[in-house]
C-alpha positions as CSV (number, residue, x, y, z in Angstrom):
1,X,128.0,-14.0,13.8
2,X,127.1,-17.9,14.0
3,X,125.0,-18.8,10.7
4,X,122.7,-20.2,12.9
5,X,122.2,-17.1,14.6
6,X,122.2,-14.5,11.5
7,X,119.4,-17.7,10.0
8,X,117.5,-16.9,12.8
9,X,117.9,-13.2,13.1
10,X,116.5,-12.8,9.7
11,X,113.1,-14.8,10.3
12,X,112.5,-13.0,13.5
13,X,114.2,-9.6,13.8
14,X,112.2,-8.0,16.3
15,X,112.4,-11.4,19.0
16,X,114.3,-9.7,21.7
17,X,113.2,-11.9,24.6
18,X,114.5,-15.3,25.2
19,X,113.2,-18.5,26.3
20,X,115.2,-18.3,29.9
21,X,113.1,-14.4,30.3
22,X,109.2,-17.5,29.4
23,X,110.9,-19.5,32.2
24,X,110.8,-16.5,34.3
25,X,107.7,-15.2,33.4
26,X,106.2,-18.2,33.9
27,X,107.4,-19.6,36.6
28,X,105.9,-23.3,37.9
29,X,102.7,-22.7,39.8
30,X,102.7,-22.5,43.9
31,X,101.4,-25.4,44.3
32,X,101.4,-28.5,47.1
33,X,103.8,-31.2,45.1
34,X,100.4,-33.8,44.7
35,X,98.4,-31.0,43.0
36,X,97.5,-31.7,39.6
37,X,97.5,-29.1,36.8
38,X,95.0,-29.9,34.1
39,X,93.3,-28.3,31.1
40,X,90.5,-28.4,28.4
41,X,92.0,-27.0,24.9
42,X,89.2,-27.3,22.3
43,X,89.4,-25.7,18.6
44,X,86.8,-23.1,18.2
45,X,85.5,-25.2,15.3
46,X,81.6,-26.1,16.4
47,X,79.7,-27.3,18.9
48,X,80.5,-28.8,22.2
49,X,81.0,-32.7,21.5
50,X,79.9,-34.9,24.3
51,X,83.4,-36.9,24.6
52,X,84.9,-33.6,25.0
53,X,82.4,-32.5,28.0
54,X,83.5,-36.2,29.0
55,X,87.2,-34.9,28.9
56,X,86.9,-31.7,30.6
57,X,85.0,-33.5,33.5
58,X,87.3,-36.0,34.0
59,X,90.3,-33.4,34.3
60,X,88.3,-30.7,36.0
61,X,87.9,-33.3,38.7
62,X,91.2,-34.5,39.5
63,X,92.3,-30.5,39.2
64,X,89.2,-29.9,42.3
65,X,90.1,-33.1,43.8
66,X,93.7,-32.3,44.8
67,X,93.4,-28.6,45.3
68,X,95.1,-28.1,41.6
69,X,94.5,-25.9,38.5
70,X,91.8,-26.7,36.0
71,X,92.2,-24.0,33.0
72,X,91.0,-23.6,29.0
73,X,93.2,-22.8,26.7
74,X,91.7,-21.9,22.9
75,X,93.4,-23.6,19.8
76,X,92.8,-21.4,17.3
77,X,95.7,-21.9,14.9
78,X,94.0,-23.8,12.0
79,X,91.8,-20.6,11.4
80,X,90.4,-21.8,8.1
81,X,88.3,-24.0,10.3
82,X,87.4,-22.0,12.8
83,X,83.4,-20.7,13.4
84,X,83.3,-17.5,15.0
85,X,81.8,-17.4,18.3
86,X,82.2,-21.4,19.2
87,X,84.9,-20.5,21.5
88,X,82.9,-18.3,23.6
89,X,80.0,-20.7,23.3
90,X,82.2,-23.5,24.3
91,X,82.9,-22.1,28.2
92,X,79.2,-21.6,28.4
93,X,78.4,-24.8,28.0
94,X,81.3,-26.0,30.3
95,X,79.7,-23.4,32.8
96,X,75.9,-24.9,32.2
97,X,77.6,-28.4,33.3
98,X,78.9,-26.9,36.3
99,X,82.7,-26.7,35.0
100,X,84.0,-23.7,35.8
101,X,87.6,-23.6,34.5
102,X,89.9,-21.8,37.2
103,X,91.3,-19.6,34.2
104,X,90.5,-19.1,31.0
105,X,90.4,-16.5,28.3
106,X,87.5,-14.5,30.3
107,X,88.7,-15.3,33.5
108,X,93.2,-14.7,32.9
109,X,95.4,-16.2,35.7
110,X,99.2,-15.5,35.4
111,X,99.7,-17.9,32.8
112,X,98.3,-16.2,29.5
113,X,97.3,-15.6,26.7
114,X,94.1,-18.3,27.2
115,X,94.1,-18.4,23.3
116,X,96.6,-19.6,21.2
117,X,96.4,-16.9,18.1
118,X,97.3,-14.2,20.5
119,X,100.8,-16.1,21.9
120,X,102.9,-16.2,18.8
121,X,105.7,-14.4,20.4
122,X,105.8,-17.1,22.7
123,X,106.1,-19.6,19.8
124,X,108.3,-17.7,17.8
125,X,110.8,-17.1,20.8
126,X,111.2,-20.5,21.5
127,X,111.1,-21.1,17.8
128,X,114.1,-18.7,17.2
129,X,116.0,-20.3,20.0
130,X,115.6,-23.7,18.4
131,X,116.7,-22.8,15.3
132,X,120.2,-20.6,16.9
133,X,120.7,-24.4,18.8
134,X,120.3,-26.3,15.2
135,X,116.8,-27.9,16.2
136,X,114.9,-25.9,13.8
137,X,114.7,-25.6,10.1
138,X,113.4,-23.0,7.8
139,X,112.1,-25.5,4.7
140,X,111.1,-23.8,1.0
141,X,109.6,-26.8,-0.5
142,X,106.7,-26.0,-2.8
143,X,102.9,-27.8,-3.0
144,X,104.6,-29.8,-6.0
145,X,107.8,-30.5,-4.9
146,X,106.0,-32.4,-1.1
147,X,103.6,-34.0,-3.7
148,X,106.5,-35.5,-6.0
149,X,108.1,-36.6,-2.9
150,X,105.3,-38.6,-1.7
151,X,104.8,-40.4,-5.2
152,X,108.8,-41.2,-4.8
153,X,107.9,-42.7,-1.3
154,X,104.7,-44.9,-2.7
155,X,106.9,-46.0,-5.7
156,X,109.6,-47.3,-3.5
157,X,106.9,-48.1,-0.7
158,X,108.6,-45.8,1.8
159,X,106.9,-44.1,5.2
160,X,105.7,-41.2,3.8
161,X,106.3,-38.1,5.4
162,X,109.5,-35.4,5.4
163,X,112.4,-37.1,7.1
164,X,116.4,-38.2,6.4
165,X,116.6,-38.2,2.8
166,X,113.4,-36.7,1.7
167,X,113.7,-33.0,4.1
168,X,116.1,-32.0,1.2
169,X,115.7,-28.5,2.8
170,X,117.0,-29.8,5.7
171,X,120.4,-30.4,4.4
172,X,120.7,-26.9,2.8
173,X,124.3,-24.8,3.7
174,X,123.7,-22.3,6.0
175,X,124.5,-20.0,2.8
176,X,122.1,-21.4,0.6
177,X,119.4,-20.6,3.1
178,X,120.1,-17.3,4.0
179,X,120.1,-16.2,-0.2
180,X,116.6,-17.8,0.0
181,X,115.5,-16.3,3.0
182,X,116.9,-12.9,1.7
183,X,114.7,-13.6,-1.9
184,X,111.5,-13.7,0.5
185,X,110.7,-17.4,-0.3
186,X,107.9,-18.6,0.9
187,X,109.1,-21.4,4.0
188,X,108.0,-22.8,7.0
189,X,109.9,-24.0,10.0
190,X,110.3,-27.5,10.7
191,X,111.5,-29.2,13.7
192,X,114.7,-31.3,13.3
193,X,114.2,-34.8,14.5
194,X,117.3,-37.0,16.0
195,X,114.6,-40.2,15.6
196,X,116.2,-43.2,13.7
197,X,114.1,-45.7,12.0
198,X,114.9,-48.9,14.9
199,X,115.1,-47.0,18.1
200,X,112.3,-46.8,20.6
201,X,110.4,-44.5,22.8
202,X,108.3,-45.7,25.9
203,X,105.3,-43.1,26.9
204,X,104.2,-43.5,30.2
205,X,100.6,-43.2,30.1
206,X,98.7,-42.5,33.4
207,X,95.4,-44.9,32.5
208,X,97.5,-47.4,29.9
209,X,100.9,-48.0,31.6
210,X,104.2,-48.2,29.5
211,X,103.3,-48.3,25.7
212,X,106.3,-48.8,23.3
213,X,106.8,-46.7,20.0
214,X,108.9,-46.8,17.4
215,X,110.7,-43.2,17.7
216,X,109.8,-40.0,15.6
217,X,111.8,-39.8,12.3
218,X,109.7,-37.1,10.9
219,X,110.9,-33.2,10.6
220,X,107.3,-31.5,11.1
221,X,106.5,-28.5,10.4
222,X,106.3,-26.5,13.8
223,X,105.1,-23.3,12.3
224,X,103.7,-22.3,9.2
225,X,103.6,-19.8,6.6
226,X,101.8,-17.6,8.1
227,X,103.7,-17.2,11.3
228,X,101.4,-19.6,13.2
229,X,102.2,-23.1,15.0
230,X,101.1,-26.4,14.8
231,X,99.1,-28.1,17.3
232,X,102.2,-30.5,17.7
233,X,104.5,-27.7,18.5
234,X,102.3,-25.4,20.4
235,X,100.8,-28.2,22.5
236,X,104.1,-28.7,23.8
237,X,104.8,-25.0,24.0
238,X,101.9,-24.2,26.1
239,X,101.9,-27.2,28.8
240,X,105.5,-26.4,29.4
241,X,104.9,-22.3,30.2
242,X,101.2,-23.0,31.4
243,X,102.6,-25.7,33.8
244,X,100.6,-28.2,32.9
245,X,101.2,-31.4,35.3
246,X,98.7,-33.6,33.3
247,X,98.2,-33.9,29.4
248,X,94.3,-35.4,29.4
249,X,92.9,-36.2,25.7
250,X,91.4,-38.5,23.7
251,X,93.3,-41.5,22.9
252,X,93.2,-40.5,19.1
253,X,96.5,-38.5,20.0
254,X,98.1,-41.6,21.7
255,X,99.7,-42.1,17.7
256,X,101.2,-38.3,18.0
257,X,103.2,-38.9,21.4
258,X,106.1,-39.9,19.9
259,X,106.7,-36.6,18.3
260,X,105.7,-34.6,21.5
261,X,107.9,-36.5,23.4
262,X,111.2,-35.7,21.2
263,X,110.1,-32.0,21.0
264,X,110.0,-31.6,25.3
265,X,113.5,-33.9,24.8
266,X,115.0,-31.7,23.2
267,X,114.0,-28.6,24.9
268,X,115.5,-30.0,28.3
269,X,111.8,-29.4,29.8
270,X,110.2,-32.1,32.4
271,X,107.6,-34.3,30.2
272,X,103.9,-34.1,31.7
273,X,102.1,-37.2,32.8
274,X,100.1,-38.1,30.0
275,X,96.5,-39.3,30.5
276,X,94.8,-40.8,27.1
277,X,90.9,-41.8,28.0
278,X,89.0,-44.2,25.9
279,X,86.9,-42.2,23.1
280,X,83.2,-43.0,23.8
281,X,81.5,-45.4,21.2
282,X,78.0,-46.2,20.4
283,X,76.6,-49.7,18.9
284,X,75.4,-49.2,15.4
285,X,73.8,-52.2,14.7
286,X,75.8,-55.0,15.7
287,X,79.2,-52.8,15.5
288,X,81.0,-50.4,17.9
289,X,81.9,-47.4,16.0
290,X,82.7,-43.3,17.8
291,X,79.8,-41.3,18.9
292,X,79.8,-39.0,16.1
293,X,79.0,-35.2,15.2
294,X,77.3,-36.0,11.6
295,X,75.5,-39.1,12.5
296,X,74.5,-39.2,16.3
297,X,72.5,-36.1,18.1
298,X,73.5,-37.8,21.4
299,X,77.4,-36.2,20.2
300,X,76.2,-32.9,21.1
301,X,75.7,-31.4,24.3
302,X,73.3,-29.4,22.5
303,X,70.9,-32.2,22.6
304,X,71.2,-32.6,26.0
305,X,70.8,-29.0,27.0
306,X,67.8,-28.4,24.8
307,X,65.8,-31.5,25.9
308,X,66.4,-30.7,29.2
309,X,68.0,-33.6,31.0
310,X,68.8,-32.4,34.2
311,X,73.0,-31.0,34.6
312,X,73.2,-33.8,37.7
313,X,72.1,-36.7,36.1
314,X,73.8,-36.6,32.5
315,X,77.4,-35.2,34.7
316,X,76.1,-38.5,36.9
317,X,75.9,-40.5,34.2
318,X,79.5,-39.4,32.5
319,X,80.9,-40.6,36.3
320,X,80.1,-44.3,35.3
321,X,82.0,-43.8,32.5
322,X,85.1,-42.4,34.1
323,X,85.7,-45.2,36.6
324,X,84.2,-48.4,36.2
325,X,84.3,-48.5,40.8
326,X,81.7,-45.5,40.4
327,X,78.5,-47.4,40.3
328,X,79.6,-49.9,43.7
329,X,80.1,-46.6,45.6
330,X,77.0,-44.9,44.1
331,X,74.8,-47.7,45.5
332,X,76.7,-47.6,49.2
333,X,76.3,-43.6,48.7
334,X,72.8,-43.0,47.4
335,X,72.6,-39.7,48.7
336,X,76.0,-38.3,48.2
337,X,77.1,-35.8,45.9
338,X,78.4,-37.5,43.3
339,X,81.6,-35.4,43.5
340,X,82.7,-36.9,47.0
341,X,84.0,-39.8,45.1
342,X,87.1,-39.6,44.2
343,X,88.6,-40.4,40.4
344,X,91.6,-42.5,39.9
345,X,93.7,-42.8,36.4
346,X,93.7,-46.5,37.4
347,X,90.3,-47.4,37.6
348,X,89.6,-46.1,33.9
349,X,89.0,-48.0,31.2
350,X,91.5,-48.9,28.4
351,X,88.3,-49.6,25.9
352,X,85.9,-47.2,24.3
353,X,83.1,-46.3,27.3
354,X,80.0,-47.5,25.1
355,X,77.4,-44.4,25.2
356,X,74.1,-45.7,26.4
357,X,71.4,-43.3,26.2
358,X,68.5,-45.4,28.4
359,X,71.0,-45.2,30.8
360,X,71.2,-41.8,30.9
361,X,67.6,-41.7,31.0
362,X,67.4,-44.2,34.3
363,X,70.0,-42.3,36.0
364,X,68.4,-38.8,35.2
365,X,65.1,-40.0,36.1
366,X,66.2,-40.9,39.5
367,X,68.1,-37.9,39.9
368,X,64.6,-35.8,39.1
369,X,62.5,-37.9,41.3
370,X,64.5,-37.3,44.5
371,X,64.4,-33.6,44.0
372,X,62.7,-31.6,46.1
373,X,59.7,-29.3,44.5
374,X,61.0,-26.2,44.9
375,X,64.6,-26.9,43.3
376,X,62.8,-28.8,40.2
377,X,60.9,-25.7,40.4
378,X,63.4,-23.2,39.7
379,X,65.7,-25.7,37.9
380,X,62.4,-26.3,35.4
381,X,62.2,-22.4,35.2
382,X,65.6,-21.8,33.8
383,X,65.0,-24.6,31.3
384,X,61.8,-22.9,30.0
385,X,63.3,-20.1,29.8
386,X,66.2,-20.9,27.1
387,X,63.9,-23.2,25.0
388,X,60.4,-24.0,26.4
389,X,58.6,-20.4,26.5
390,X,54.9,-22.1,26.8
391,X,56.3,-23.7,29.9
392,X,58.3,-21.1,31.0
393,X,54.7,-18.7,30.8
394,X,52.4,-21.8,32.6
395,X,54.8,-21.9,35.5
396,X,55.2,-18.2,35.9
397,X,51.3,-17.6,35.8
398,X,51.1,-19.6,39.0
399,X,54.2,-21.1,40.7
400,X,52.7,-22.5,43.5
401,X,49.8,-24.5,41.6
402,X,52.9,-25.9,39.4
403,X,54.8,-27.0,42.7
404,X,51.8,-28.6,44.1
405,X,51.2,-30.3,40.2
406,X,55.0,-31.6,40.7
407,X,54.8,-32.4,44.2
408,X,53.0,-35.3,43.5
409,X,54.1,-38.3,45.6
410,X,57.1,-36.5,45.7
411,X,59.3,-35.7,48.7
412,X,59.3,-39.1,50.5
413,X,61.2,-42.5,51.0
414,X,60.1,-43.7,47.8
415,X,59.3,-40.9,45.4
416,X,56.8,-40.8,42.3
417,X,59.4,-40.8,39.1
418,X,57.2,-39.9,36.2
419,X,59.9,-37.4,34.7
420,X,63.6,-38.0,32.2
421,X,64.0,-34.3,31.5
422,X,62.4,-30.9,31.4
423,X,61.1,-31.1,28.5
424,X,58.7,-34.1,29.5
425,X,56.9,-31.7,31.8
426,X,54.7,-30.1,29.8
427,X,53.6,-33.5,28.0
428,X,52.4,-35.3,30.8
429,X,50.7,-32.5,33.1
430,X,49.2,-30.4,30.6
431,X,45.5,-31.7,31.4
432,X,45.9,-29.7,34.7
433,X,45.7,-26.4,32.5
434,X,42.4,-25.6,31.5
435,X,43.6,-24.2,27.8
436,X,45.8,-27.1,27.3
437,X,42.3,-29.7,28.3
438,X,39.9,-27.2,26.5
439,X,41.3,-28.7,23.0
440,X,42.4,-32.0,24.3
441,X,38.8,-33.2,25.8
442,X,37.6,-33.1,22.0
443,X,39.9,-36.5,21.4
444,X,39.4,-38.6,24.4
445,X,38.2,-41.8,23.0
446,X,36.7,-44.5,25.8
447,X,36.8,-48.1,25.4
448,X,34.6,-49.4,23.1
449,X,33.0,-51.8,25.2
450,X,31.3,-49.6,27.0
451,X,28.0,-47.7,25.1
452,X,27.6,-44.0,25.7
453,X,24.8,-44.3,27.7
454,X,26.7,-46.1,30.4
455,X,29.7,-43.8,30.1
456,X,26.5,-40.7,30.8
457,X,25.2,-42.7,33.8
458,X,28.8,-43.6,35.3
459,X,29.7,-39.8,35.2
460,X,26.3,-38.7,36.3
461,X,26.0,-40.8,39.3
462,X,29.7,-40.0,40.1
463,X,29.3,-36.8,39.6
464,X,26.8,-36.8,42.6
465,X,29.1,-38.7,44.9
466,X,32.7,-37.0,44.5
467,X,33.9,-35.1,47.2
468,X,37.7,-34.5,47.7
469,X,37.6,-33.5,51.2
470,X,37.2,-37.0,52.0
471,X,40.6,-39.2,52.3
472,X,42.6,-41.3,49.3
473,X,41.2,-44.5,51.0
474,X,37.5,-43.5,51.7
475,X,37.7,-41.7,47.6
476,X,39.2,-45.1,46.6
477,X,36.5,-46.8,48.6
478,X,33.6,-44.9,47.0
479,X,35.0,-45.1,43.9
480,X,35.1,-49.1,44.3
481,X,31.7,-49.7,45.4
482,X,30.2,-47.4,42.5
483,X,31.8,-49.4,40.4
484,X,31.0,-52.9,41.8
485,X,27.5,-51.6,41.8
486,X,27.4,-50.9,38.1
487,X,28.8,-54.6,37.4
488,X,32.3,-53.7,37.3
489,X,34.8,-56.2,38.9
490,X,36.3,-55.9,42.1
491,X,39.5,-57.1,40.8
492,X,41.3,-57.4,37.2
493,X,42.2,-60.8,38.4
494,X,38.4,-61.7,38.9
495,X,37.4,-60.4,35.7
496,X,39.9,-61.9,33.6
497,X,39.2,-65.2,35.2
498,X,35.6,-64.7,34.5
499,X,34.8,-62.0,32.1
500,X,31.4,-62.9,31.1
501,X,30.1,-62.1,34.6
502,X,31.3,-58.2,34.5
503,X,31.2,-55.8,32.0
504,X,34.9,-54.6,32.9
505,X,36.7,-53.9,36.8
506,X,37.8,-51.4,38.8
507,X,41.0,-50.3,36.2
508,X,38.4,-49.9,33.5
509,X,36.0,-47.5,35.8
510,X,38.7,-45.2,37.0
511,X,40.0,-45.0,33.3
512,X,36.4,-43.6,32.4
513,X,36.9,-41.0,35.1
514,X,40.1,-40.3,34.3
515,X,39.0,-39.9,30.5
516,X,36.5,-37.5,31.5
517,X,38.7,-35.1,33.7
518,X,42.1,-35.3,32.8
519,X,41.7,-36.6,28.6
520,X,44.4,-39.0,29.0
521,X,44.5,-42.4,30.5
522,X,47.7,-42.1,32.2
523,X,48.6,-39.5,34.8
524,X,50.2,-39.1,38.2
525,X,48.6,-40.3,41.1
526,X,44.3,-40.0,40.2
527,X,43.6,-39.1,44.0
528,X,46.1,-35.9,44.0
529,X,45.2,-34.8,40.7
530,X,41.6,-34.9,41.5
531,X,42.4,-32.7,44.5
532,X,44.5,-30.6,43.3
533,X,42.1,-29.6,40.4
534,X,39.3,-28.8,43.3
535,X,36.0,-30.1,43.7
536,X,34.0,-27.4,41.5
537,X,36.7,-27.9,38.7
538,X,36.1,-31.6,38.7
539,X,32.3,-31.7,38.3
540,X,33.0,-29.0,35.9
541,X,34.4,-31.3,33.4
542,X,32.5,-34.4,34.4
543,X,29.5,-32.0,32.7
544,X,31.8,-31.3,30.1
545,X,32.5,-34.8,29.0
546,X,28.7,-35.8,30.0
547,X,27.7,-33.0,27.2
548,X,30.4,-34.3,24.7
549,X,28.9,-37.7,25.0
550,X,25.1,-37.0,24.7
551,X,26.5,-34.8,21.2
């Protein structure tokens, strides 16, 4: 028997299949020739981070976008890192944003397993083949004997790693590894590298063009101890079988492409078209550094989910990021869906996208302001649900009294945009609830330079002439002359040009009325919130302020 072979035999006895019986198992995808093949892997390892969300977008879209294959494949092989649950967790949050992967490890295609723990006999028959062909080396080297190497390397000021001269295991007889093997030493399997220090290797990146390389020297380790493989190795392993068309990650693995590029060499398998995006950055201070999971909430989806910014706006707002021709064709295409543009490789940028949060803000507060009532309605509802139950509770106990609260200016050419996310609800429109104003009337506090017997007489009188079921200009008109009447200005303009003559203007007396019946100075348009709160509500806590002030 070849010592290759018998080498090979004795690491994996019970590997009957071979990697011709993968190629027919899974065979390349019936797809249209332009279709693109794309995929989200994450590492059960935590939360959803926001330039991953960014990732999975970006290659869920050009999957959609030409009728392709958008999929999620779990990397579970570094274990001692992984958190139970985030995996599952992970594809909810994709599905929250509206990314449904086409198959995944709920949803199985033809292509599977969807997680990488539970397709080692894929790995290990390739594995086993590669080490029958020479490509592959079983290497015993202990803890100390790697650490001895390396302080050999910094002595003589070498490239670390295990390569040429330093994978001693590598040059082993066949012999000498099979008595090992047969003494059940502890190895791993290394892949054997055909790199030499001066050649080079071009990658042909999708966003970055041709970037040069020098060409991998180093014999990685392709699976480990305990029998499972490295990302290196199984990244290669799994685009090849899953037919992935396009690699798209982070361009913190643009360093690693020389090594995937020897392994799919050497295995005779058509190279993907890699696709590294820019990793999104935030200024901190006056320096550009990565959005990042221990410092910045913003890293998190979480944080977007739980303060509610609307799914539309925040996936609107990771858009402008993906291709800097986004915005011109937003502003020609106001009222598109933002998913009738198209992506393109080439119109992404080579530098870190820089995260701006008031952006995301502008762009969500748009998006809420042209909604209709009834969809921020039920879109408000399932935010309350998950993490706002005194919201959830207020809109339940009378839907359509909520709608008409939101329906403020809303629902025309240029809609009223008071709102950034969900969670500002509640803030701004909880003087419309009577338990919410029963506590808050306690701390309205007017302007000083008005005495509390004015404040009694302004309410008093008004409260004799309001009547809602008059129009917003004949209310405003009312409201004007009462106020002119008590020596208020017409105008802030006259009174700041002579503010000896009045004892405020027209701003000032609606703030007073506003005080009394809503215990805030600012809120949506006065007119509709008087009318929505009714006529008998409204004198009902002009008395209540008129009684707080003669106390």
């Amino acid at each position: 028997m070849n010592k290759y072979k018998e080498i090979a035999n004795i690491i994996f006895p019970n590997i009957n299949q071979t990697v011709n019986d993968l190629e027919i198992k899974y065979p390349p995808r019936d797809l249209s020739e332009d279709a693109i093949v794309t995929r989200f892997a994450p590492s059960p390892t935590g939360f959803l981070h926001t330039g991953s969300l960014f990732t999975s977008l970006v290659s869920w879209r050009f999957a959609k976008q030409t009728n392709g294959v958008f999929f999620l494949r779990l990397e579970d092989t570094d274990q001692k890192r992984e958190i139970k649950g985030s995996g599952d967790k992970v594809i909810e949050q994709l599905i929250k944003f509206n990314i449904n992967p086409d198959e995944s490890f709920l949803n199985e295609g033809n292509y599977g397993p969807y997680i990488q723990s539970e397709r080692k006999l894929i790995y290990h028959t390739v594995i086993k083949e590669m080490i029958e062909n020479g490509m592959a080396y079983p290497c015993f080297c202990t803890h100390e004997e790697l650490n001895d190497i390396r302080k050999e390397q910094e002595e003589k000021k070498d490239l670390p790693g295990y390569y040429h001269e330093y994978a001693k295991c590598r040059y082993f007889s066949d012999d000498e590894v099979i008595e090992k093997l047969n003494n059940k030493e502890d190895f791993v399997i290394r892949f054997k590298s055909q790199g030499k220090n001066d050649e080079k290797v071009v990658l042909n990146d999708a966003i970055r063009g041709d970037i040069e390389f020098p060409k991998n020297i180093q014999d990685i380790v392709i699976m480990k101890s305990d029998g499972l493989p490295t990302y290196h190795f199984a990244h290669v392993v799994d685009d090849h079988f899953m037919r992935t068309t396009h690699v798209t990650r982070g361009e913190e693995w643009m360093p690693s492409a020389p090594i995937h590029l020897e392994i799919f060499e050497q295995l005779n398998w058509k190279k993907p078209v890699f696709c590294h995006f820019p990793v999104i950055m935030k200024m901190d201070g006056d320096k550009k550094r990565k959005l990042s999971k221990r410092k910045d909430d913003e890293a998190s989806v979480d944080f977007f989910l739980e303060k509610g910014y609307p799914i539309e706006g925040f996936l609107e707002y990771l858009m402008t990021l993906a291709n800097s021709n986004f915005e011109e064709w937003r502003l020609n295409n106001s009222k598109s869906n933002i998913f009738d543009f198209n992506l393109d490789f080439s119109k992404m940028s080579l530098d870190g996208a820089l995260f701006d949060i008031e952006k995301v803000k502008s762009i969500c507060k748009e998006v809420l302001g042209n909604m209709d009532k009834d969809t921020f309605t039920n879109n408000a509802l399932q935010y309350a649900k998950e993490f706002n139950i005194d919201l959830f509770n207020l809109i339940k106990k009378d839907e359509n009294y909520f709608k008409e609260i939101i329906n403020i200016e809303r629902e025309q050419e240029k809609p009223r945009k008071d709102y950034e996310k969900y969670s500002d609800i509640l803030p701004i429109i909880n003087f419309m609830y009577d338990d919410y104003f029963s506590d808050m009337k306690f701390n309205v506090e007017y302007d000083e330079r008005f005495s509390k017997d004015l404040l009694i007489e302004i309410l008093s009188d008004y409260k004799q002439v309001f009547d809602i079921n008059k129009s917003q200009e004949e209310w405003f008109s009312d409201m004007r002359e009462m106020a002119i009447n008590k020596g208020f200005a017409k105008r802030p303009k006259d009174y700041k040009k002579n503010p000896d003559e009045y004892i405020g203007h027209i701003g000032d007396f609606a703030e007073i009325l506003r005080l009394a019946t809503c215990a805030k100075s600012s809120t949506p348009n006065f007119y509709d919130v008087l009318r929505i709160l009714g006529q008998n509500k409204v004198k009902n806590r002009l008395n209540e302020a008129i009684e707080l002030l003669k106390k």
